[in-house]
N, C-alpha and C positions, 0 to 999 in steps of 0.2 A: 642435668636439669639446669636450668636458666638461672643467675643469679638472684634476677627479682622476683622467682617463684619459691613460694615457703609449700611445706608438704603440709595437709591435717593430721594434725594430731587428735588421735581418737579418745586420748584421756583429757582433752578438753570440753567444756559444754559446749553445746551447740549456742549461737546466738539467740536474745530473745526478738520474737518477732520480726521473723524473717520479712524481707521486703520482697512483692512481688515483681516480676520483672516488668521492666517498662516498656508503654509502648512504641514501637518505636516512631520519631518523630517525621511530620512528613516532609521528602524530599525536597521540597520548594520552600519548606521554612527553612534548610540547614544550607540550601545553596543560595538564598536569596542576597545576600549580600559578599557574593564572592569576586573577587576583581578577574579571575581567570576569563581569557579567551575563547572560552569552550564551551558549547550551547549542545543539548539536545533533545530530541522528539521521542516520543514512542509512541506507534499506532498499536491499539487491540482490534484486529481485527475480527471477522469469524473464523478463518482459519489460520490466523497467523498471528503470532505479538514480533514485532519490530523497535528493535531500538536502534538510533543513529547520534552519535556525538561529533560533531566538527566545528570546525578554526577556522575565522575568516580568512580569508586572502586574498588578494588584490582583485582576481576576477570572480570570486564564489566564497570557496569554503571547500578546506581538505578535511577529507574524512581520519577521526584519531580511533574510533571507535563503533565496532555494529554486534550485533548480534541478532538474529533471526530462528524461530521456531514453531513450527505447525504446531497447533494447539486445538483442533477444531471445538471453538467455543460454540460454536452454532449447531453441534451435532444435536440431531435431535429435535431442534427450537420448531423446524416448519409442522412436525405435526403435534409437539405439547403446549407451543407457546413460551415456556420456560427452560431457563439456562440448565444444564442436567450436572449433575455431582461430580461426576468424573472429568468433563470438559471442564466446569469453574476450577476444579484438584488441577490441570495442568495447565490451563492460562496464572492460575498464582504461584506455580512453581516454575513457571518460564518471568513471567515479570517479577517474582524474589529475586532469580539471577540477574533483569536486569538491574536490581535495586540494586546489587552486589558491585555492578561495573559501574553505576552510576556511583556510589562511594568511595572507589577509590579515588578518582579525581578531582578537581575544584570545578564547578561547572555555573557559567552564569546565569544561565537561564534555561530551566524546563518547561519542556509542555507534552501534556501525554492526552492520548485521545481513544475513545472508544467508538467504534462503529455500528455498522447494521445489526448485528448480535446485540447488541445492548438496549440499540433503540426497538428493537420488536423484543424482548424478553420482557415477561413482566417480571419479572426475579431481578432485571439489571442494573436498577438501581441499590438495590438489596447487594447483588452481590460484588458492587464496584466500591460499597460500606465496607465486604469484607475485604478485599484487594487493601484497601487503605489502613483497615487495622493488621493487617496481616504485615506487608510489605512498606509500607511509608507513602505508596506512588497512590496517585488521587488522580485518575483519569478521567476527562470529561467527556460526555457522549455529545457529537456534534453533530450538527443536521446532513442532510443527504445535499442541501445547497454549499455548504460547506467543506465538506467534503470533496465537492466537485473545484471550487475555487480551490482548495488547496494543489488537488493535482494540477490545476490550471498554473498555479504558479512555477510551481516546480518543471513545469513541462515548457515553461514561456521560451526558458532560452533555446529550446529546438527549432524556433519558429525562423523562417528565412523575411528576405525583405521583400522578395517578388509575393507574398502570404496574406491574400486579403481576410481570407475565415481559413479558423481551424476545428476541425470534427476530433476532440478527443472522450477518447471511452477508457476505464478500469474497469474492469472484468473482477469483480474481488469475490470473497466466500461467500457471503449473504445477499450479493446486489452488485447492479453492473449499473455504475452512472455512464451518463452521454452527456457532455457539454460541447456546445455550440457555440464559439467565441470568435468576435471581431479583432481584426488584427490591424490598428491605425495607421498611418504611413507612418514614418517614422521622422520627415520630415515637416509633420505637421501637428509631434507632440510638445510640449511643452516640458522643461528640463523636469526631470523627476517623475514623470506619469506615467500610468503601467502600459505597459507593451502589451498584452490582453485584455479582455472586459471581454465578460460573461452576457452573451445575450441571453440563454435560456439553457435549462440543463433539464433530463429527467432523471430519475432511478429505478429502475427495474425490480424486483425483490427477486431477480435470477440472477445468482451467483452459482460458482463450483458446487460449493457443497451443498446448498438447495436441490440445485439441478442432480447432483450426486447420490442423493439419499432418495430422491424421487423417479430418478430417470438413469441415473448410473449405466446400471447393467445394458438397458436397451440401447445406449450410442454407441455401444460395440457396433450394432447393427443399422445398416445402411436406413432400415426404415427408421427406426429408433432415434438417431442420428437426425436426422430431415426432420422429426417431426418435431424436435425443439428446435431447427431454426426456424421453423415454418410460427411456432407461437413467439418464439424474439421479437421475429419478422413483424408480426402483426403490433407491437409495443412502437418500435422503431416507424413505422409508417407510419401510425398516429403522430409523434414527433416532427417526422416530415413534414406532414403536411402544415402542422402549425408554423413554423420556422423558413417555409420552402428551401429546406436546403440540396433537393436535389436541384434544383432550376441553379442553384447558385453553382454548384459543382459545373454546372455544362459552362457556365458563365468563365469557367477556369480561375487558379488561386486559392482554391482551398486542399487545406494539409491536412491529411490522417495520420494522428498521433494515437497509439496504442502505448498504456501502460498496466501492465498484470504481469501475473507469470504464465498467462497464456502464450501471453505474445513476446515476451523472450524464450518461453520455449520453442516457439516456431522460428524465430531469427536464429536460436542455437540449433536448431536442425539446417534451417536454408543454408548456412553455413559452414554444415558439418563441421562443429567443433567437435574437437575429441572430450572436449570437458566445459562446462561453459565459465564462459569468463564474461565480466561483466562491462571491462576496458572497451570487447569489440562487438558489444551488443550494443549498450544504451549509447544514443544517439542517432542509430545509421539505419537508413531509410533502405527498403526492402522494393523493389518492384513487386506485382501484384505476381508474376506470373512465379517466383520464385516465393512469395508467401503461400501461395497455390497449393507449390508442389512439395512445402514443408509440411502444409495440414494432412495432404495425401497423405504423405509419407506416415505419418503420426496414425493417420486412421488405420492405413493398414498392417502397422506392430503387432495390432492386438495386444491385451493384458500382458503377457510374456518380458513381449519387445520393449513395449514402453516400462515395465519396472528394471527390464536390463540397461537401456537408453541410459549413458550418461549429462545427458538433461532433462532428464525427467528423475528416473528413479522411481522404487517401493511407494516410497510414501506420500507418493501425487499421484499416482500410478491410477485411483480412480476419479482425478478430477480433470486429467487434461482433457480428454474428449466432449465433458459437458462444457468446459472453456471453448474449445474449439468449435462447438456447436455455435456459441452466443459469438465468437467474432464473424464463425459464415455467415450470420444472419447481417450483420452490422455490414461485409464483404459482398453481400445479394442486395439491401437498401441502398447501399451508396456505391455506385462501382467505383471507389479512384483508383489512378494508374500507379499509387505507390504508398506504403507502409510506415511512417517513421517510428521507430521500437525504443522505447523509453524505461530503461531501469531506473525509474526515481518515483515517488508519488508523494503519500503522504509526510512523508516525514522530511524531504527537503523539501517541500514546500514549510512547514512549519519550523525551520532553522531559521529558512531565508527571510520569513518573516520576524522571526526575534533580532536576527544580526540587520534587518534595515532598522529597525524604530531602535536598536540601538545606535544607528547611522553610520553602519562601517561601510565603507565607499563599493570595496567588494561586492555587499549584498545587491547593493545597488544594479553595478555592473554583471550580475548573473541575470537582469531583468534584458540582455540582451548579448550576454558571452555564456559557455556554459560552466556547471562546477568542475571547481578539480575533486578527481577522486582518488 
């Protein structure tokens, strides 16, 4: 036994008036004045809670710290409206751990966000109360325009210099945004201004596990399959037309950036990786004809194949295909001749934003280098 532990002694009285235990305090009050290096994000998503911790560095920010886990918080939500018992029990037992990794280290600045599950719950502000008494972490639910900027940021340094517009989309659990961003020359910015702006963006309320719990089973099947890109379809053509961004594609210079775990599932297939690794996914542009023949390849697994698939796995095993479904649709509106596959979204977006207004030169320099990871 440790020397500063005394044993109870049971011929002693117990104290009077026991004190109950405290709550515990929240995260952004106990790291707010900390001088460490180390920032980091958490996204709640609908099917996933995400935490990321990293250090600036000259061109971005190395990662010190992550943790990721399926939670589907959204199970349920499209036909009751509310957050269900057992989804809230495992998004606050995945965000208690990350509260866990978040304590151990000194960290300057947090920010945690909650997404499409939260903004269509009505329980989600209810139960983002209980996350905070529970846990310490205080998540804020932020709009669907925001959301889309944040991927924007985190996506900028993909963008090349020959890149006049970029079409990028997240495929998430509850909702698939589409942003539609200008890309300035570079020789006609002014020191410090962003390398993207957001011309228009929509959100879809078709995500995995929407699409999942509605249509699951039928995109096994080739008709089942078609018939939600064919409703994508119809979402995405409205968009078009507002924006003309087909007319601008034929015009050449516009970049398709994909970021989900759609679309590094299908880069870890075109690829045949034996396991996926994220070094030789995110960043690298795909031609179409080889995104093509990874979505094949995906459809025709079947259940079986894809939970055996060492990029997929069990426990996606019924959401790839409704993914797959919403990028053919996005792949049938816009034809371009190539893919770029982006593992980053929310949450280095929301790093890179705390380490600029803290003005580390790095943050800066990922608005047109990418991060280290």
């Amino acid at each position: 036994m440790p020397d500063d532990v005394h044993p109870l002694r049971l011929t002693e009285p117990p104290p009077p008036n026991p004190v109950p235990p405290e709550r515990p305090a929240p995260l952004h009050a106990r790291f707010a004045v900390s001088p460490a290096p180390a920032y980091a994000a958490l996204d709640l998503g609908t099917n996933n809670c995400r935490l990321l911790i990293g250090s600036p560095t000259a061109s971005g920010f190395r990662v010190v710290d992550s943790f990721s886990r399926i939670v589907r918080l959204g199970e349920g939500l499209a036909s009751t409206g509310e957050l269900a018992e057992p989804a809230m029990d495992r998004a606050v037992a995945a965000l208690a751990a990350c509260a866990e990794k978040l304590a151990r280290r000194p960290i300057r600045q947090f920010q945690a966000v909650a997404t499409e599950a939260c903004r269509r719950a009505g329980n989600g502000a209810a139960f983002l109360a209980r996350v905070e008494s529970e846990t310490g972490l205080r998540p804020r639910i932020i709009s669907a325009r925001e959301e889309a900027e944040l991927a924007m940021e985190s996506c900028a340094p993909l963008l090349e210099e020959t890149d006049r517009r970029a079409l990028l989309f997240d495929i998430g659990g509850g909702s698939t945004e589409i942003a539609w961003i200008r890309v300035p020359p570079r020789g006609s910015r002014p020191p410090g201004s962003p390398t993207a702006e957001l011309i228009g963006y929509i959100s879809l309320p078709l995500g995995v596990v929407t699409l999942a719990e509605r249509a699951g089973a039928s995109c096994f099947t080739e008709e089942g399959f078609h018939a939600v890109v064919e409703e994508v379809a119809t979402h995405l053509l409205a968009f078009d037309r507002v924006h003309c961004i087909g007319q601008e594609i034929r015009a050449g210079g516009v970049r398709l950036i994909g970021t989900s775990g759609t679309v590094t599932t299908l880069a870890g297939v075109a690829l045949a990786l034996p396991r996926y690794r994220r070094p030789l996914v995110d960043g690298r542009t795909l031609d179409m004809g080889m995104a093509d023949q990874a979505l094949g390849d995906l459809f025709a697994l079947g259940r079986a194949g894809l939970a055996a698939h060492p990029c997929v796995g069990p426990d996606r095993v019924d959401f790839v295909l409704p993914g797959c479904a919403v990028y053919a649709a996005i792949r049938h509106v816009w034809p371009l001749p190539a893919l770029t596959v982006a593992d980053r979204g929310l949450r280095e977006g929301m790093l890179l934003r705390m380490m600029r207004a803290d003005r580390w030169p790095g943050a800066r320099a990922a608005t047109s280098r990418r991060a280290v990871t």
